[in-house]
C-alpha positions as CSV (number, residue, x, y, z in Angstrom):
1,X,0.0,0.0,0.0
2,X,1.4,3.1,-1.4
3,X,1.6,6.3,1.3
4,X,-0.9,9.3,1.1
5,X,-2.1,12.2,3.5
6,X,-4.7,9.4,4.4
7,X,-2.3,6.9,5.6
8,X,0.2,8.6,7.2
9,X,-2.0,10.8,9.4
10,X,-5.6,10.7,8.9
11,X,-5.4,6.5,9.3
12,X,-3.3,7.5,12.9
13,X,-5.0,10.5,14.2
14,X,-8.6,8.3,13.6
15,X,-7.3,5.0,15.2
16,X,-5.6,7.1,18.1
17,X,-9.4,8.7,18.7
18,X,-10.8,5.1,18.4
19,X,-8.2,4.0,21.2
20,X,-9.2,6.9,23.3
21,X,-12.6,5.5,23.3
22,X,-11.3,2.3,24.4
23,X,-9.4,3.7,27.5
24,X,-12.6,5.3,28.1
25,X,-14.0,1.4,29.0
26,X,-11.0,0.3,31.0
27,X,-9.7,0.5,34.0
28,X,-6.5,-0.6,35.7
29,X,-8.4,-3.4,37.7
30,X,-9.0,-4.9,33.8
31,X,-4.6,-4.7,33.6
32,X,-3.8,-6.2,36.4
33,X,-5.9,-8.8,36.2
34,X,-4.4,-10.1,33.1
35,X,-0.9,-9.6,34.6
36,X,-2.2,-11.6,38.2
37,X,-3.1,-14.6,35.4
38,X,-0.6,-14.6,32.3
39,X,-2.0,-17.9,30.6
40,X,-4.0,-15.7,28.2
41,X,-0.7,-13.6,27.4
42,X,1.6,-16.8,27.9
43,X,-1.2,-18.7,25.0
44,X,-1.4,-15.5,22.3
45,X,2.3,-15.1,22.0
46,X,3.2,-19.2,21.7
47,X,0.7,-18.5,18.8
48,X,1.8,-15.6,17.4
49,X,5.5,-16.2,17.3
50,X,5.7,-20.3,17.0
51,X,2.3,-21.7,15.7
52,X,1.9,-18.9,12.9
53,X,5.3,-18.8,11.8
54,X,5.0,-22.7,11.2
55,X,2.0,-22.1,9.7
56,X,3.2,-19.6,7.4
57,X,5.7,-22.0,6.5
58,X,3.6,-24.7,5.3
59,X,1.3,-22.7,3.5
60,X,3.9,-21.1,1.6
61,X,5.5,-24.5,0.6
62,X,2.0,-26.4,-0.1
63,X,1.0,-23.1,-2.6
64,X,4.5,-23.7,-4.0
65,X,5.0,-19.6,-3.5
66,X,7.5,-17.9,-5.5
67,X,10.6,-17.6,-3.4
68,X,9.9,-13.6,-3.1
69,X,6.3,-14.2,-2.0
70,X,7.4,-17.2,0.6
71,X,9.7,-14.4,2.0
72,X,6.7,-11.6,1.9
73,X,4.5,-14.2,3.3
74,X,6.8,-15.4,6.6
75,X,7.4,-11.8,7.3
76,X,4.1,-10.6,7.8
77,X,3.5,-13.8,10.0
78,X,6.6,-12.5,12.1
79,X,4.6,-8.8,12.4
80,X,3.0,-8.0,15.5
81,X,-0.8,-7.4,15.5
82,X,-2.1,-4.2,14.4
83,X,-3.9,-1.0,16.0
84,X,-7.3,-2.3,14.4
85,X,-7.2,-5.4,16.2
86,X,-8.7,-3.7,19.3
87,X,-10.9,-2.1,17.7
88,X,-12.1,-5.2,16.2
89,X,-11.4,-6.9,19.9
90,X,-13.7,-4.2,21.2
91,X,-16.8,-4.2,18.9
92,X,-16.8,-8.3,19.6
93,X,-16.8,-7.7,22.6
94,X,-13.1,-9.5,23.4
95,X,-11.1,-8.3,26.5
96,X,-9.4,-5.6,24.9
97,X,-7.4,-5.3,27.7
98,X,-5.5,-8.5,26.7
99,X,-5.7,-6.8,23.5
100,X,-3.6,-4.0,24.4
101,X,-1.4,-5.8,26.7
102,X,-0.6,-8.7,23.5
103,X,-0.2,-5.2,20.9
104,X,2.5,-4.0,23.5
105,X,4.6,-7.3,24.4
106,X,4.4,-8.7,20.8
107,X,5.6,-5.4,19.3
108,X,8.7,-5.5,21.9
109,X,9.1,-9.1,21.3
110,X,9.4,-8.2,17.4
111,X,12.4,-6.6,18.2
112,X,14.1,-9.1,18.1
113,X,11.8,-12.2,16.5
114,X,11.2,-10.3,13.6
115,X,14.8,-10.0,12.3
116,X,15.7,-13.6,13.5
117,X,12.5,-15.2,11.1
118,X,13.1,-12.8,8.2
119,X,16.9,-13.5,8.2
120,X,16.1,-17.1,8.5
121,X,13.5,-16.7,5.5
122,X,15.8,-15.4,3.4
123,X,18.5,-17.7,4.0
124,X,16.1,-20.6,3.4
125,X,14.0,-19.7,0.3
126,X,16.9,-17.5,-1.5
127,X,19.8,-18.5,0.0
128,X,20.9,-14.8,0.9
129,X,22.5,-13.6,4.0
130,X,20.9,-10.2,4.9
131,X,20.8,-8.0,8.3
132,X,17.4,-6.6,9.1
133,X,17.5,-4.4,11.6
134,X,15.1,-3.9,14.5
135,X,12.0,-2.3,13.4
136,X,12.1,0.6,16.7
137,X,10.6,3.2,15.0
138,X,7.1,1.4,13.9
139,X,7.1,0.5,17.4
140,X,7.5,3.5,18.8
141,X,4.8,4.6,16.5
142,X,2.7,1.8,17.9
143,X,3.1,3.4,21.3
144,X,1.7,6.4,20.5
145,X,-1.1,5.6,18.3
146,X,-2.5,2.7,20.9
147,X,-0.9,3.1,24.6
148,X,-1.2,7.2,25.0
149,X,-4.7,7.5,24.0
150,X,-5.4,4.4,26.2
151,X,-3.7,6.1,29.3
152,X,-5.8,9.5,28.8
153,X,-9.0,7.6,28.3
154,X,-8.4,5.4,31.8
155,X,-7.7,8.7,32.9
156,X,-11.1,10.3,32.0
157,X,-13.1,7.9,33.1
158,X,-11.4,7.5,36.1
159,X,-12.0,11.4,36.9
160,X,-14.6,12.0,34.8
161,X,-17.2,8.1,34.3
162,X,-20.2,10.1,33.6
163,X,-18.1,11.9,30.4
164,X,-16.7,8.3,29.6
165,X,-20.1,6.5,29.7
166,X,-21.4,9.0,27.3
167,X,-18.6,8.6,24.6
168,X,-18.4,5.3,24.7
169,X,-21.5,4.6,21.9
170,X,-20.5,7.7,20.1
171,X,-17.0,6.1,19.5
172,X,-17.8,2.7,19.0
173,X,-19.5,4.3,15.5
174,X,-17.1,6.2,15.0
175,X,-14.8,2.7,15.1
176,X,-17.4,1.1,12.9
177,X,-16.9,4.1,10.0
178,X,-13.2,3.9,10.3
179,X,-12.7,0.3,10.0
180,X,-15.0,0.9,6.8
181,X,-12.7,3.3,5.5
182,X,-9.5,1.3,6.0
183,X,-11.0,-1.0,4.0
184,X,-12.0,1.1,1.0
185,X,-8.9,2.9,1.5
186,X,-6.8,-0.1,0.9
187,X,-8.6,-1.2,-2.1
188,X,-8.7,2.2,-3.9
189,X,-5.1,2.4,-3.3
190,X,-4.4,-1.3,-4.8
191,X,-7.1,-1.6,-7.3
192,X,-5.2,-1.5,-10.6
193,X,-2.9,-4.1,-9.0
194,X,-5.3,-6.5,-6.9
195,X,-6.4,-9.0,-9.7
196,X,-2.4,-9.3,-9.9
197,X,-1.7,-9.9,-6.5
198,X,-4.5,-12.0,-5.6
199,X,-4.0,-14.2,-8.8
200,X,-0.5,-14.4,-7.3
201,X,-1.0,-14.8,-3.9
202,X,-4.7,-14.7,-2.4
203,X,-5.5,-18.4,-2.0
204,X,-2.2,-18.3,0.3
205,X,-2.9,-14.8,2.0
206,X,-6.5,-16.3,2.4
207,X,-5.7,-19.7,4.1
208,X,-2.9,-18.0,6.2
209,X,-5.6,-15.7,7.6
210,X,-8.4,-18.6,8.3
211,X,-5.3,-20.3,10.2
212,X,-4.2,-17.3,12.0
213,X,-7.7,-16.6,13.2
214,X,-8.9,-20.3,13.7
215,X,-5.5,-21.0,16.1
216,X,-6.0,-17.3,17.9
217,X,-9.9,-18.6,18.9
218,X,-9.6,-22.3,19.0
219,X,-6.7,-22.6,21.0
220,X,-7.6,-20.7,23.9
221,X,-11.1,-21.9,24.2
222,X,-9.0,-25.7,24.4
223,X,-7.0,-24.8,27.4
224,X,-10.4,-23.4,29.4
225,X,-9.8,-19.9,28.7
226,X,-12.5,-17.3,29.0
227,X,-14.8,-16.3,25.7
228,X,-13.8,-12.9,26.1
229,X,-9.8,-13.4,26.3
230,X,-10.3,-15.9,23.0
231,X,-11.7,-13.4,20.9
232,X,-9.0,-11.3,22.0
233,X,-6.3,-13.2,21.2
234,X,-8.1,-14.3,17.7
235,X,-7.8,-11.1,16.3
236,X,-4.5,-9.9,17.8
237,X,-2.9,-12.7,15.6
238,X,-5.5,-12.4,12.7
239,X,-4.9,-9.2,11.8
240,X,-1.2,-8.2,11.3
241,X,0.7,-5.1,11.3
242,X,0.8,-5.4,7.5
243,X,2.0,-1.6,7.4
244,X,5.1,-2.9,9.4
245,X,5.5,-5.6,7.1
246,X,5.5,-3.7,3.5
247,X,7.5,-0.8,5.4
248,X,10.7,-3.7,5.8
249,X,10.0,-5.1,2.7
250,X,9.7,-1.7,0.6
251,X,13.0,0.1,2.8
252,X,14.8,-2.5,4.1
253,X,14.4,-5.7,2.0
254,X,14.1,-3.3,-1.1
255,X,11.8,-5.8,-3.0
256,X,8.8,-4.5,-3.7
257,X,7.4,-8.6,-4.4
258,X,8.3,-9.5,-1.2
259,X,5.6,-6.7,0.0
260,X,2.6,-8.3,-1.8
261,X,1.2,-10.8,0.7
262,X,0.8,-8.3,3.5
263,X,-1.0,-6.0,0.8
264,X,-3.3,-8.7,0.0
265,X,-3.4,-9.6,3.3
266,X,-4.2,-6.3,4.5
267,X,-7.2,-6.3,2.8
268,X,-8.6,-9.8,3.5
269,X,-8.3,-9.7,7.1
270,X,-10.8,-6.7,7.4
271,X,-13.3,-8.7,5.7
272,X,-12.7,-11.8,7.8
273,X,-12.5,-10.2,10.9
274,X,-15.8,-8.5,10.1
275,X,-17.0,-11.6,9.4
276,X,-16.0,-13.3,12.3
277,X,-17.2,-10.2,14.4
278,X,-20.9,-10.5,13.2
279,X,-20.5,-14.1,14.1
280,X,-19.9,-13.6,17.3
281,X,-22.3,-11.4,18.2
282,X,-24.8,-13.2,17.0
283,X,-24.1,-15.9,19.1
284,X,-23.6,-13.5,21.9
């Protein structure tokens, strides 16, 4: 996905309001008590930085990906979960506060997984040694578009609930309309180039996602965990930082191939997850 005034600070200064709102319905009581029981945490990152990455693997060998693509694909499984995956968290009703806490840890964690799996990517599928370096910068940018707002929303409703109960419905539409426009955002900006990319790559991108999701809500609901803390973790590893990943791909890796799964990517997860959402509350 190509930079514009809309992605570089419309997209943040909209997801920072929508985290805002989401501080607005926590509390440090809902922190702690995922830090006095860590099996949710423990569970979403054994998923995000071991079953994924496998996964990724074998998808890309069973589609018999292009080497390029194989590389594109294990790098945006190494990419921490997005900003919009509390949003999506949020309007499921998942325990966004595992949400945030995941968003944090796994974008520290990237630190130093990311570069390990994308060195080791490239050595294995085209047999070239390369240094990636840490990705600090997106997540220091990570920091301030979802763990600021959060703080000064905890903080309003901790001085002011009657303010924070009457934002709350306001900015759960206003989370609806921007996850809308995300979505036609991204396909605007790749529309000449989608049938390409997903002739190329979808099936793969598509499959990768069902997995990523499927692992994030089945595998916490098989060791007892809590509905809410599932859903959580479902979409924390469903829907990737693919910014992060075409960003190292586009000025690190240089190879503009190698950023086509998390473009594709990008877009399918939306849909999914907004599938998946409407599930879920219809169940609910």
């Amino acid at each position: 996905m190509e930079s514009s005034i809309v992605t570089t600070l419309l997209l943040p200064v909209a997801l920072g309001i929508v985290m805002l709102g989401l501080g607005l319905s926590l509390t440090v009581a809902d922190f702690a008590r995922v830090v006095r029981y860590p099996k949710a945490v423990l569970v979403g990152l054994f998923a995000q930085t071991i079953v994924l990455v496998a996964g990724a693997y074998v998808i890309a060998r069973l589609f018999a990906l292009s080497p390029e693509l194989a590389v594109g694909l294990m790098l945006l499984a190494a990419s921490p979960g997005g900003a919009t995956a509390n949003i999506y968290s949020h309007l499921a009703h998942g325990d966004v506060a595992l949400n945030i806490t995941l968003t944090a840890v796994n974008s520290l964690l990237a630190l130093v997984t990311l570069p390990l799996i994308v060195d080791a990517a490239l050595a294995h599928f085209l047999g070239q040694d390369q240094y990636v370096p840490p990705p600090t910068r997106k997540v220091i940018e990570v920091a301030a578009i979802i763990v600021l707002p959060v703080l000064i929303g905890m903080a309003l409703r901790a001085g002011l609930p009657k303010v924070a109960a009457a934002l709350e419905k306001p900015i759960r539409l206003f989370a609806v309309l921007v996850l809308v426009a995300v979505i036609g955002a991204a396909i605007v900006a790749e529309w000449e180039r989608l049938p390409g990319f997903i002739a190329a790559v979808g099936a793969a991108c598509l499959a990768f996602n069902l997995l990523s999701m499927a692992v994030g809500y089945g595998l916490p609901r098989l060791l007892d965990l809590p509905r809410g803390q599932a859903i959580a973790i479902s979409m924390e590893i469903g829907i990737h930082n693919g910014t992060l990943a075409i960003f190292i791909a586009l000025t690190v890796l240089q190879n503009a191939t190698m950023s086509v799964p998390a473009a594709v990517y990008s877009i399918i997860m939306f849909v999914t997850a907004g599938a998946f959402t409407l599930w879920l509350n219809r169940r609910r």
